[in-house]
Each structure stands twice: as structure tokens, then as C-alpha cells.
C-alpha positions as YAML, in Angstrom:
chain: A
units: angstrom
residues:
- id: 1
  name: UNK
  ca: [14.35, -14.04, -2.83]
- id: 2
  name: UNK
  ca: [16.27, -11.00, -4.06]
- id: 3
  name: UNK
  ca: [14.94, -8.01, -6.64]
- id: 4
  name: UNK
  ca: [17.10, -8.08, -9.12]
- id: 5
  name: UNK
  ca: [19.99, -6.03, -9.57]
- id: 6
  name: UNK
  ca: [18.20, -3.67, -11.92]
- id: 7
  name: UNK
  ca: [15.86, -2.45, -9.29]
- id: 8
  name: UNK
  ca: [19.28, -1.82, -6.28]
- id: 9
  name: UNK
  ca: [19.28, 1.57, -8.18]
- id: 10
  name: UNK
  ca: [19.67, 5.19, -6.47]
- id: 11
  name: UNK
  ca: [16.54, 5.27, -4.60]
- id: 12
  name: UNK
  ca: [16.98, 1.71, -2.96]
- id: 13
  name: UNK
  ca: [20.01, 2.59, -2.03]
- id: 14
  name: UNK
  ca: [18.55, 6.23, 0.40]
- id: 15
  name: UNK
  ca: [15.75, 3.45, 1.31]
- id: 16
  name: UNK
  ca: [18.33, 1.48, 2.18]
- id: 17
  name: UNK
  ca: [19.79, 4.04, 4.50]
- id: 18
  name: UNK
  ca: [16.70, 4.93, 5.63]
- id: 19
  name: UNK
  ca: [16.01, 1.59, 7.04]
- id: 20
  name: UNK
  ca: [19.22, 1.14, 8.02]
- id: 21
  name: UNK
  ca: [18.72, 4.15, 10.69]
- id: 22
  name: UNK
  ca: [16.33, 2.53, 12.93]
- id: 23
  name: UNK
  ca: [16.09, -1.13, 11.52]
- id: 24
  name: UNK
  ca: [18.99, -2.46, 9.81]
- id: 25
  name: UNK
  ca: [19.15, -3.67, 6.25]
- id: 26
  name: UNK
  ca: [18.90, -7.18, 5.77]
- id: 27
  name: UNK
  ca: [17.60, -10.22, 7.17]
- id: 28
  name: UNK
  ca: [20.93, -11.52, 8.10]
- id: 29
  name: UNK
  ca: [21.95, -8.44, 10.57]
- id: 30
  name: UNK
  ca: [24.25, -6.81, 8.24]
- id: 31
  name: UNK
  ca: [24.44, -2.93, 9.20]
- id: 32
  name: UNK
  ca: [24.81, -2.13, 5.58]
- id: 33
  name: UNK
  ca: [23.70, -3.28, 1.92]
- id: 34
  name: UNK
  ca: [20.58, -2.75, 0.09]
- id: 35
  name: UNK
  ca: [17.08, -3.54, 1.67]
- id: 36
  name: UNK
  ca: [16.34, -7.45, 0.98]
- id: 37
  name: UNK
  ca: [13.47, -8.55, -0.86]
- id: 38
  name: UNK
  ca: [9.89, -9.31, 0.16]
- id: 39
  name: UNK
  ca: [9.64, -12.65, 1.99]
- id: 40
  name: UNK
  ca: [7.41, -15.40, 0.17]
- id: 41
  name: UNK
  ca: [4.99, -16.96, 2.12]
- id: 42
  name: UNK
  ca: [7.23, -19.89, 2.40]
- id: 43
  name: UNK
  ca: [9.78, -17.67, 4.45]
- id: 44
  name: UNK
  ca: [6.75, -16.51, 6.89]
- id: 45
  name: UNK
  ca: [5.93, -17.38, 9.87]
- id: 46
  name: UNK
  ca: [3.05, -20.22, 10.16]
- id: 47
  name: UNK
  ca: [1.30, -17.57, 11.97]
- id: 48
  name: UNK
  ca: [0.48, -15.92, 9.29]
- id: 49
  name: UNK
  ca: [-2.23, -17.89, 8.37]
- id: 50
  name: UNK
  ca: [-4.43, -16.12, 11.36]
- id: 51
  name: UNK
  ca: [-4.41, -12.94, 9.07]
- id: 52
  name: UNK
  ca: [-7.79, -13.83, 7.98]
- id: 53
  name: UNK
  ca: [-9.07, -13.54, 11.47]
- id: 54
  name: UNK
  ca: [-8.39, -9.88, 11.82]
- id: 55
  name: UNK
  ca: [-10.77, -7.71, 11.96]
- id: 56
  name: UNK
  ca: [-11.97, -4.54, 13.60]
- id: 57
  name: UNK
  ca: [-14.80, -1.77, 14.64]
- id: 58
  name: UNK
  ca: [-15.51, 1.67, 12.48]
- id: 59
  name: UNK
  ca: [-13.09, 4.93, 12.92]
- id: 60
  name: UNK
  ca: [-14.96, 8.28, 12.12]
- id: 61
  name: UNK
  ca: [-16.63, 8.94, 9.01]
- id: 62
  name: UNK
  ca: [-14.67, 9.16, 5.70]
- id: 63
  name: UNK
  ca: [-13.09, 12.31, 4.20]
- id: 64
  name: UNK
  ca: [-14.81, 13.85, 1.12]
- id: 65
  name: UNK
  ca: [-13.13, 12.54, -2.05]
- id: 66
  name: UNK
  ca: [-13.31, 15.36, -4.56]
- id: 67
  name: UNK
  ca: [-9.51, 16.38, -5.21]
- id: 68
  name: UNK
  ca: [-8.50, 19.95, -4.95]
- id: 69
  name: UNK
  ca: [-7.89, 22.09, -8.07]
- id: 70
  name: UNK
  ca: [-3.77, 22.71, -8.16]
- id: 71
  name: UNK
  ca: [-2.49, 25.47, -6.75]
- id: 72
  name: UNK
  ca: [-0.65, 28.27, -7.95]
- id: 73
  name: UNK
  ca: [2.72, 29.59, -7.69]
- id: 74
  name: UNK
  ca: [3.80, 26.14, -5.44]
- id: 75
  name: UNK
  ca: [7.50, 26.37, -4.94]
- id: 76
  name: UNK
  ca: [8.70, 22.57, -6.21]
- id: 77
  name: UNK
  ca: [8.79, 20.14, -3.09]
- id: 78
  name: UNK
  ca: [12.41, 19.20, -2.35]
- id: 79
  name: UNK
  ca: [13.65, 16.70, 0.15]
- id: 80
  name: UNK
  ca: [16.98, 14.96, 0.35]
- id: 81
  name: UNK
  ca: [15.77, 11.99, -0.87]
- id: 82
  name: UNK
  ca: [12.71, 10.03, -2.31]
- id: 83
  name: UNK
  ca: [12.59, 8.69, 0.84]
- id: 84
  name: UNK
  ca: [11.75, 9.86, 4.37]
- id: 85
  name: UNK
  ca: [10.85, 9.18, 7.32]
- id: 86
  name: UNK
  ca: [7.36, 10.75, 8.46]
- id: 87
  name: UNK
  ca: [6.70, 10.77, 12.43]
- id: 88
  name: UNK
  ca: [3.05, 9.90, 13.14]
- id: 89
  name: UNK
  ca: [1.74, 10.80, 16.22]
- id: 90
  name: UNK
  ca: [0.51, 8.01, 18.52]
- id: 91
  name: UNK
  ca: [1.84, 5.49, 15.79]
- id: 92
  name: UNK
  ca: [5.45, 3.99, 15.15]
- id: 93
  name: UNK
  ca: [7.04, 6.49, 12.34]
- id: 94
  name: UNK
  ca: [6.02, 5.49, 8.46]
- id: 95
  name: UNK
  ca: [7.62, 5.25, 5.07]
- id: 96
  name: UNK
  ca: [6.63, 8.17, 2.87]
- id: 97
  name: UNK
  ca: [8.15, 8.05, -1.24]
- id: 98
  name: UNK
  ca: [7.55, 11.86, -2.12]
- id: 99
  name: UNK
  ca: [7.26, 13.48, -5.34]
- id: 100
  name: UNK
  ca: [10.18, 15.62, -5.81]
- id: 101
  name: UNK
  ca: [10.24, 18.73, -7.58]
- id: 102
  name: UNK
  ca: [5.77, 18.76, -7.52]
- id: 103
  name: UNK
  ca: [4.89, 22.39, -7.93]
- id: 104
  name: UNK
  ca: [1.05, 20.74, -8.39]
- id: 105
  name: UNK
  ca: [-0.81, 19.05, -5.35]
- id: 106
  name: UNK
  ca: [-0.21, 15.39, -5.91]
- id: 107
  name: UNK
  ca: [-2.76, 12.45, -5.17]
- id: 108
  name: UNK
  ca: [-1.42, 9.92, -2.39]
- id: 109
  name: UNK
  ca: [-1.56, 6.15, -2.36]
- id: 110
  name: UNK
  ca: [-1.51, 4.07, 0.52]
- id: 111
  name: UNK
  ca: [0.58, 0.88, 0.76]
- id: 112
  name: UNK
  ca: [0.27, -1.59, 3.14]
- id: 113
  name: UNK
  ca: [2.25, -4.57, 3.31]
- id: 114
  name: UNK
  ca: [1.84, -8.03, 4.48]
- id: 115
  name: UNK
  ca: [2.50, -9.71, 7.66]
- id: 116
  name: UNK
  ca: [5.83, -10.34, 9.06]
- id: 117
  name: UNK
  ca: [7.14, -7.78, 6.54]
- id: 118
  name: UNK
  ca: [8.54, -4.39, 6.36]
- id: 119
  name: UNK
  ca: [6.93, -0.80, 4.63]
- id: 120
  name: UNK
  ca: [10.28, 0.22, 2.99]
- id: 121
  name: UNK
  ca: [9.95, -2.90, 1.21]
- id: 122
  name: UNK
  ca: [6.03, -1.80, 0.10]
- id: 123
  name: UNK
  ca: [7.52, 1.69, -0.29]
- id: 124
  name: UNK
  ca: [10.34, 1.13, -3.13]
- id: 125
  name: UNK
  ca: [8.14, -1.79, -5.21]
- id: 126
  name: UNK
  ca: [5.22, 0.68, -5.59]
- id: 127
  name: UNK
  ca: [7.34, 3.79, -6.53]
- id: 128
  name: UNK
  ca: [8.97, 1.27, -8.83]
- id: 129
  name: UNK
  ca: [5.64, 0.56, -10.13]
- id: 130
  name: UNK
  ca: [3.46, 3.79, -9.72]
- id: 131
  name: UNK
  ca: [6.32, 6.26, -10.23]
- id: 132
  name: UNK
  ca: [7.42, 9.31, -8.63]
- id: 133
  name: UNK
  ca: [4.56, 11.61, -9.14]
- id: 134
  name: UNK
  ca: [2.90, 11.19, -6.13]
- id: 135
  name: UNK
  ca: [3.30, 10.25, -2.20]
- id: 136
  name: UNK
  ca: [3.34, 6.84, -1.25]
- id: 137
  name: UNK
  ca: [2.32, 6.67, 2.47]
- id: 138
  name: UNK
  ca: [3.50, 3.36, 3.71]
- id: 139
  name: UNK
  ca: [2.41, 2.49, 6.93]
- id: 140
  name: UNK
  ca: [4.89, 0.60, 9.64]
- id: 141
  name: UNK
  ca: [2.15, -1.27, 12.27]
- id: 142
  name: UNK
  ca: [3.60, -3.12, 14.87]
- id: 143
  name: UNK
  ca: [7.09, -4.80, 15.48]
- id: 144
  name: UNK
  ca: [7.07, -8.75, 15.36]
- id: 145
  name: UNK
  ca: [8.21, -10.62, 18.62]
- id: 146
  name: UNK
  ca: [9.88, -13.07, 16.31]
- id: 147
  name: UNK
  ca: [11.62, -10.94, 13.70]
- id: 148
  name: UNK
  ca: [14.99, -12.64, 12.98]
- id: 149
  name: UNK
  ca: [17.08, -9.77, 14.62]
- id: 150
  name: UNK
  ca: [16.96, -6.86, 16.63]
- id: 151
  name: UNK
  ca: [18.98, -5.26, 13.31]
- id: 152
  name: UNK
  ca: [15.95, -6.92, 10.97]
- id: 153
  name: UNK
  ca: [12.49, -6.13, 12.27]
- id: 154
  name: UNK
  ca: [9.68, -7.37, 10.55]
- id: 155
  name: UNK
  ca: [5.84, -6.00, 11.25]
- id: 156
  name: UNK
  ca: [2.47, -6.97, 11.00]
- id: 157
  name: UNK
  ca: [-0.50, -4.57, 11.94]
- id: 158
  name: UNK
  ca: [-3.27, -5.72, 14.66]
- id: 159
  name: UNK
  ca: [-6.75, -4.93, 13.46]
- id: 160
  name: UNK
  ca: [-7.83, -3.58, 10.70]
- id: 161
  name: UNK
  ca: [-9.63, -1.03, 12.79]
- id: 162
  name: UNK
  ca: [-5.82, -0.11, 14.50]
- id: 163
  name: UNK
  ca: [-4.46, 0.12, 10.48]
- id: 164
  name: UNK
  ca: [-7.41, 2.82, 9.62]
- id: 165
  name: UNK
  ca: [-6.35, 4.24, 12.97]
- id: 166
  name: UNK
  ca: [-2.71, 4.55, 11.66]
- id: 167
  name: UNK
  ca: [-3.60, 5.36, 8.16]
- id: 168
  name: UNK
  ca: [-5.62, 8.37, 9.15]
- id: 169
  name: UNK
  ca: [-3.22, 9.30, 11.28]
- id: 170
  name: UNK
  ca: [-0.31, 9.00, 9.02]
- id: 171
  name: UNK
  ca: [-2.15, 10.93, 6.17]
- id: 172
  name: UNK
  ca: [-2.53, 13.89, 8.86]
- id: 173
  name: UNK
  ca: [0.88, 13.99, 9.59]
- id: 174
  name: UNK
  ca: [2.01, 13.77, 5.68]
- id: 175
  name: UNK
  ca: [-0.62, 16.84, 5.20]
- id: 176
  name: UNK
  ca: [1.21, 18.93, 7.87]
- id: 177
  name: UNK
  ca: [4.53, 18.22, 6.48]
- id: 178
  name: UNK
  ca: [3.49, 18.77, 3.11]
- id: 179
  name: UNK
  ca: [0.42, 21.28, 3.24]
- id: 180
  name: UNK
  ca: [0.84, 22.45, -0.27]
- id: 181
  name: UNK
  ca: [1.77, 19.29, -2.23]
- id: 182
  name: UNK
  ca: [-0.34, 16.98, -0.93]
- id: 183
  name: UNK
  ca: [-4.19, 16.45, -2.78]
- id: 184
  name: UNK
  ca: [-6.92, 16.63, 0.05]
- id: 185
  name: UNK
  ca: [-9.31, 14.33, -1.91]
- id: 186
  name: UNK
  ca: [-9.58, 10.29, -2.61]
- id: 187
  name: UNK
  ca: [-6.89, 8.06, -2.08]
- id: 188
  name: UNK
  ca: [-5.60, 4.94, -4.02]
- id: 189
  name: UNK
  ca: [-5.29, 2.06, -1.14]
- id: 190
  name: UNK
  ca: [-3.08, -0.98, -2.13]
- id: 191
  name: UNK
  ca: [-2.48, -3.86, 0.07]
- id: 192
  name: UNK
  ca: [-0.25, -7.25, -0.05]
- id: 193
  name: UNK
  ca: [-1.77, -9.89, 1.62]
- id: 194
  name: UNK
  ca: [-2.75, -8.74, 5.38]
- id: 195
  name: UNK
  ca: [-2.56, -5.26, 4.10]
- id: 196
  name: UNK
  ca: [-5.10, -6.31, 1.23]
- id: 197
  name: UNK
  ca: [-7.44, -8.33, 3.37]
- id: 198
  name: UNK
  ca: [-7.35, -5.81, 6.16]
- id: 199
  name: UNK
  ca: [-8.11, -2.50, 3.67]
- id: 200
  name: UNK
  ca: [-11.00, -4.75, 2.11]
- id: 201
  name: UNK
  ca: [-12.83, -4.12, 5.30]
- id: 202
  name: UNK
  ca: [-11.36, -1.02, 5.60]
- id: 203
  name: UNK
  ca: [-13.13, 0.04, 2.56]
- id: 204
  name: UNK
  ca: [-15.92, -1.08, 2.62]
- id: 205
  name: UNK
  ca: [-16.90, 1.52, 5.76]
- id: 206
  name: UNK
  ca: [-14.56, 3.86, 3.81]
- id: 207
  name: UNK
  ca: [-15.20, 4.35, 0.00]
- id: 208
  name: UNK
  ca: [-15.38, 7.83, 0.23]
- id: 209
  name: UNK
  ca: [-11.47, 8.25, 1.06]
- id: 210
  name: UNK
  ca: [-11.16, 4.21, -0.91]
- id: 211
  name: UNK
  ca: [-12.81, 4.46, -3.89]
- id: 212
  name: UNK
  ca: [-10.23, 2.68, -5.65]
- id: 213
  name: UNK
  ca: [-8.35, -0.65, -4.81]
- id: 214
  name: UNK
  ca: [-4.78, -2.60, -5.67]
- id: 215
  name: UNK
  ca: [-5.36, -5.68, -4.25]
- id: 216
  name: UNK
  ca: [-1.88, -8.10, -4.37]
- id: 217
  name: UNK
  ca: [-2.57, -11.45, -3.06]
- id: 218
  name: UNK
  ca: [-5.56, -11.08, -1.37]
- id: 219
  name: UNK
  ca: [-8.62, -9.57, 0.25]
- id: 220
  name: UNK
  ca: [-11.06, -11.21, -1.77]
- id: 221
  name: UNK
  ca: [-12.81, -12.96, 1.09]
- id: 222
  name: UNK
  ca: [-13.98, -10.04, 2.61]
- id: 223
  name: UNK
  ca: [-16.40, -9.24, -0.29]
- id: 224
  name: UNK
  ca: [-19.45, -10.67, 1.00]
- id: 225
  name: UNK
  ca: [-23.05, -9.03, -0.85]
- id: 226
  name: UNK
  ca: [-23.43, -7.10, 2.43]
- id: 227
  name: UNK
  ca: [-19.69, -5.75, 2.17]
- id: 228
  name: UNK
  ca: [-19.74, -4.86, -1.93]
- id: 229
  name: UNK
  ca: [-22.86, -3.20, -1.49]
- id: 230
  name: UNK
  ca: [-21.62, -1.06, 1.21]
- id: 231
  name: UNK
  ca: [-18.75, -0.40, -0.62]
- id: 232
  name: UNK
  ca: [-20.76, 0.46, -4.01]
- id: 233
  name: UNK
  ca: [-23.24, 2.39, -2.07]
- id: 234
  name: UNK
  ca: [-20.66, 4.73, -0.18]
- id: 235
  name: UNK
  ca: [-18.47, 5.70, -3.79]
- id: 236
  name: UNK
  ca: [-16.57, 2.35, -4.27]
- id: 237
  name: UNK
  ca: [-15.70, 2.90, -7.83]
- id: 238
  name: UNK
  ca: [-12.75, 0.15, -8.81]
- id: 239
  name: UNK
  ca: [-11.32, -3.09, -7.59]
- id: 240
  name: UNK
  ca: [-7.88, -4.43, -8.71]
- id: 241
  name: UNK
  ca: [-6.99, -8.07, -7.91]
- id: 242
  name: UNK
  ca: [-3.69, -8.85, -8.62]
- id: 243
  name: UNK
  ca: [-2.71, -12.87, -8.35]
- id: 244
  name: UNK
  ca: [0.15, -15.21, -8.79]
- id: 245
  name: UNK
  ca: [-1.05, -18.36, -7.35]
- id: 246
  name: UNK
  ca: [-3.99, -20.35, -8.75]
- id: 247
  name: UNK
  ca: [-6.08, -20.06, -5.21]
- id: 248
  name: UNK
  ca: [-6.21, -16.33, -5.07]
- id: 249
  name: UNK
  ca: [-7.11, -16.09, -8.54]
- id: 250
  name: UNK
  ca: [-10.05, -18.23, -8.09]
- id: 251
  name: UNK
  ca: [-11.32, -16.26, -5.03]
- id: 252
  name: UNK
  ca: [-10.42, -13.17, -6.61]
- id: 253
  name: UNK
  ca: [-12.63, -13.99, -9.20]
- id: 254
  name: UNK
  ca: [-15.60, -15.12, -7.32]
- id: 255
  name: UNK
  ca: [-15.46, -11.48, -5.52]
- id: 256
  name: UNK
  ca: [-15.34, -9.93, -8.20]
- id: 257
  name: UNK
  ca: [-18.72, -11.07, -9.38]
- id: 258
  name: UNK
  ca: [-20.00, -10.02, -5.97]
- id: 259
  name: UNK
  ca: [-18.71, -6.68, -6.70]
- id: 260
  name: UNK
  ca: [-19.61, -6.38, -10.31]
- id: 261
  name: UNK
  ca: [-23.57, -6.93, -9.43]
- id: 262
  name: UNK
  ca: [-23.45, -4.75, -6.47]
- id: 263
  name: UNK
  ca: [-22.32, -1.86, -9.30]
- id: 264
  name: UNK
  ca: [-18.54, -1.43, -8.70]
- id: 265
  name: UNK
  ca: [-16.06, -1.99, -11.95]
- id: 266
  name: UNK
  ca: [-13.54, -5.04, -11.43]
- id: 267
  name: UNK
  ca: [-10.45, -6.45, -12.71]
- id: 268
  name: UNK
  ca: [-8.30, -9.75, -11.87]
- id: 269
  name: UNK
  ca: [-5.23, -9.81, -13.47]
- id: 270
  name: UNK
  ca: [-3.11, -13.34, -12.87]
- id: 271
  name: UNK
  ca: [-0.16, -14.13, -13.33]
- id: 272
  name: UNK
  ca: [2.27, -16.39, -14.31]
- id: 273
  name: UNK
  ca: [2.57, -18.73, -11.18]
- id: 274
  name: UNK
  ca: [5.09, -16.68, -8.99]
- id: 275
  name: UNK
  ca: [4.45, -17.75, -5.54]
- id: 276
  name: UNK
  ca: [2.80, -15.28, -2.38]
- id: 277
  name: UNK
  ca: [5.15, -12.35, -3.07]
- id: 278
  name: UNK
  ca: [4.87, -8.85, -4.50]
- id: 279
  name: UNK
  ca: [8.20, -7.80, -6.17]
- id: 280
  name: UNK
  ca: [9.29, -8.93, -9.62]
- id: 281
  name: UNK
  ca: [6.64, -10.57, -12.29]
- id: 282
  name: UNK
  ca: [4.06, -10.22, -9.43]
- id: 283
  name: UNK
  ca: [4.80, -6.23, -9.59]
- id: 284
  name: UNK
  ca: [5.60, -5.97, -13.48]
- id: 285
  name: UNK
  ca: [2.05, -7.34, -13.76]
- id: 286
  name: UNK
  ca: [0.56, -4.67, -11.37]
- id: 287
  name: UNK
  ca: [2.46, -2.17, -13.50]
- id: 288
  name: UNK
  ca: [0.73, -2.98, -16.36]
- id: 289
  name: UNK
  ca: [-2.99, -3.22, -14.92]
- id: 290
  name: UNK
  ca: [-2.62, 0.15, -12.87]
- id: 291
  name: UNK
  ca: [-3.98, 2.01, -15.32]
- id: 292
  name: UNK
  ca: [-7.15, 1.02, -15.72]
- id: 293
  name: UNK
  ca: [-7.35, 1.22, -11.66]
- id: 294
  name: UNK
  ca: [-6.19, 5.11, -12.44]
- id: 295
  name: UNK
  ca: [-8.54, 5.26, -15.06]
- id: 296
  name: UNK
  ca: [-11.09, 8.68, -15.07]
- id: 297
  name: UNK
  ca: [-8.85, 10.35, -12.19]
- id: 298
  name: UNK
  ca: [-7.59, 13.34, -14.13]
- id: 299
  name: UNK
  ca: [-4.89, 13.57, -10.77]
- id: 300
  name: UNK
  ca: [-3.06, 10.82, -12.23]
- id: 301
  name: UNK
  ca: [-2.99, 12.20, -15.67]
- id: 302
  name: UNK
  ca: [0.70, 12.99, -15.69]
- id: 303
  name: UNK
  ca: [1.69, 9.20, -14.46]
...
């Protein structure tokens, strides 16, 4: 699939670049052009399937998740573009959107994308969707052994436990190149697919720093009672299912009930049938439903 020409606009194209520095731009090889679409599930390896059997241990405890009052007299972030490149130490380097011209501390969200996919992909659908307010930490994981090209790398991350890993250390990083723009407190965690089922677990050890959930096609079968009650119990406040096929919005559903009784506010929002992607109706609909997943945290007031 491609995202339609509306969306090839002035930040795809630094994305674009970005990619193009270390990865290449599209799945064909071409050095240049804007950065292709998401692949459907269709396009995927049948490997990805085995996403459901990843799982993982506990990293240390969770991060307080009070934000921090803004600062005063912060001189407006600048960068060259709404998109860099953020080394992480120990970890491949990640996708970071940033909020240019902040003179406020800005709340982050984590993206995570799906297997056999690519984090400047995640990066420019959820600044299309969430805006340019805040950061937008998008993780890489690890390179595929059967990406089409050497010039078209596609990832996938290990464990869920080796994604908190990453995530923790990627949020250190982004606080050390940003110290003054970048809120201390909670952070929104989105995931497509592997990156949703993979943060569900994630989560629920880590509500403190996760209170609040975008959830795009799945990582509804991780909500057993045991797991929404953990989640509830340790500050899990919100869970956002977003669906396009008929399956996920069935499961989505039945963990939602899970969740709802163990205390925690839900939403599934479905779709027209779109197939297992996360651009285009499947992101217009996220758009629309992100509010209420925002809703009581005064640090998105300004979105």
C-alpha cells in the first residue's frame, strides 16, 4: 500500500532522508523517494504469526508518573528537522519526532511498530495523528535476516523484556539530549501489532511509567484477570483498542471487560474493515479516539 499523497508532505520528506541515511527509502532499493507505507499483514512474513509467543522477564521498577510543572524561561527547542536520529546506548539508534519551538516540557509517547516493519514508518503516522507538540520516541529493535534489501531493512524486536530494555534506554538518551523539554513523568505507550502485544505485558509490570495505552491491532490477549489487575493495581488508568479487522475487534472487546472489572477505563474503537495495517482509515480512526486516551492529562492540554 501507499499513504496517500496528502500525507508525502514536508516532514515525510526529512523522514525520508533520515531513513535514507542508514536504510534506504523504499522497499524496492531505490536510494531516494519518500518512505513507503506500512506493510499489511498480507505483505509479512508468515513468521509473523510467532509474535504471540514473545515474551519476557521484569526490568527495574517503574519511574514515578507525576509530570513536572513547566519550566521557566526555556529557550524554544530547535532542530533541523522534525525528525532525528537519537543514538541509544547499547541499542541500534531510534526515531525521535520532536516538538519544535517547545519553550514548555513536553510529555513523550512511545511508538512501537510491528514486526517486519520499520520506526520511521511508526514515527511520521503518529505525528500525523498526535501532532507536533510532543516527542515521539520510536524505537528501532532488531534488523530482519530477510528484509527485502540491504537498502530496505525491516525490524522486529525480540522479547518484550529486550523492548522495555530499549525503551528505557531510549527515553534516557532522549532526556540527555533534551534535558529541558522533555516531561519526566508518565508516558503514552502505543503499539501496532508486536509492538501492541509486546507493551501489553510491558505494562502490566509497568503502569506507573504506562498508565495509558494506544493499542492498533492488537495486544488484547495478554489481558488475562491476573495481568488487568496488575495493571489496575500499579496506576493503569486507560486502554485504547484500535481495530480494523473483525477478529481483533472481538478480542479487543473481550479484554476489555477483563480490564473494565479489574477498575481500569476502556475503549474499542473499530473500524471500517481495512485490513492489519496502521496508516490511512486505520490512523484517521485513532485520530479521532485519542482524546479520550489523553483525557484528564492537563500535559496534553495544548494538543
Amino acid at each position: 500500500m501507499t499513504l496517500p499523497a496528502s500525507r508525502l508532505s514536508r516532514p515525510l520528506a526529512c523522514l525520508a532522508l533520515l531513513a535514507a541515511a542508514t536504510l534506504g527509502c523504499d522497499r524496492t532499493g531505490r536510494a531516494a523517494g519518500p518512505a513507503p507505507a506500512p506493510p499489511s499483514a498480507a505483505q509479512a512474513p508468515a513468521s509473523e504469526g510467532a509474535e504471540q509467543a514473545a515474551d519476557g522477564g521484569a526490568t527495574p521498577a517503574a519511574q514515578a508518573a507525576g509530570g513536572a510543572a513547566p519550566a521557566a524561561g526555556i529557550a524554544p527547542l530547535r532542530a533541523d528537522a522534525p525528525f532525528v536520529e537519537l543514538s541509544v546506548d547499547g541499542f541500534p539508534s531510534a526515531v525521535v519526532s520532536v516538538p519544535i519551538g517547545a519553550t514548555a516540557r513536553r510529555p513523550v509517547l512511545i511508538a512501537s511498530h510491528g514486526n517486519y516493519d520499520r520506526p520511521e514508518w511508526q514515527c511520521q503516522v503518529w505525528r500525523d495523528i498526535a501532532g507536533g507538540d510532543a516527542f515521539i520516541l520510536c524505537p528501532r529493535g532488531v534488523a530482519r535476516s530477510d528484509s527485502p534489501s540491504a537498502s530496505d531493512v525491516r525490524f522486529t524486536y525480540e522479547s518484550n523484556a529486550r523492548l522495555e530494555q530499549e525503551i528505557d534506554a531510549g527515553l534516557a538518551a532522549l532526556r540527555a539530549r533534551f534535558p529541558e523539554h522533555v516531561d519526566p513523568g508518565a508516558v503514552l505507550y502505543t503499539g501496532f501489532s508486536l509492538g501492541a502485544i509486546m507493551g501489553s505485558a510491558i505494562a502490566a509490570r509497568r503502569a506507573a511509567l504506562f498508565p495509558r495505552l494506544v493499542l492498533v491491532e492488537g495486544g488484547h490477549d495478554k489481558w488475562t484477570q491476573a495481568t488487568a489487575r496488575a495493571f489496575a493495581d500499579g496506576g493503569g488508568q486507560r486502554v485504547l483498542f484500535v481495530c480494523a479487522q473483525a477478529g481483533c475487534g472481538a478480542a479487543a472487546k473481550a479484554a476489555a471487560a477483563r480490564l473494565e472489572k479489574a477498575g481500569v477505563l476502556t475503549r474499542v474503537v473499530r473500524g471500517k474493515e481495512a485490513g492489519h495495517r496502521y496508516d490511512g482509515p486505520v490512523a484517521e480512526e485513532t485520530r479521532r479516539a485519542l482524546g479520550w486516551a489523553l483525557e484528564g492529562d492537563a500535559r496534553w492540554s495544548s494538543r
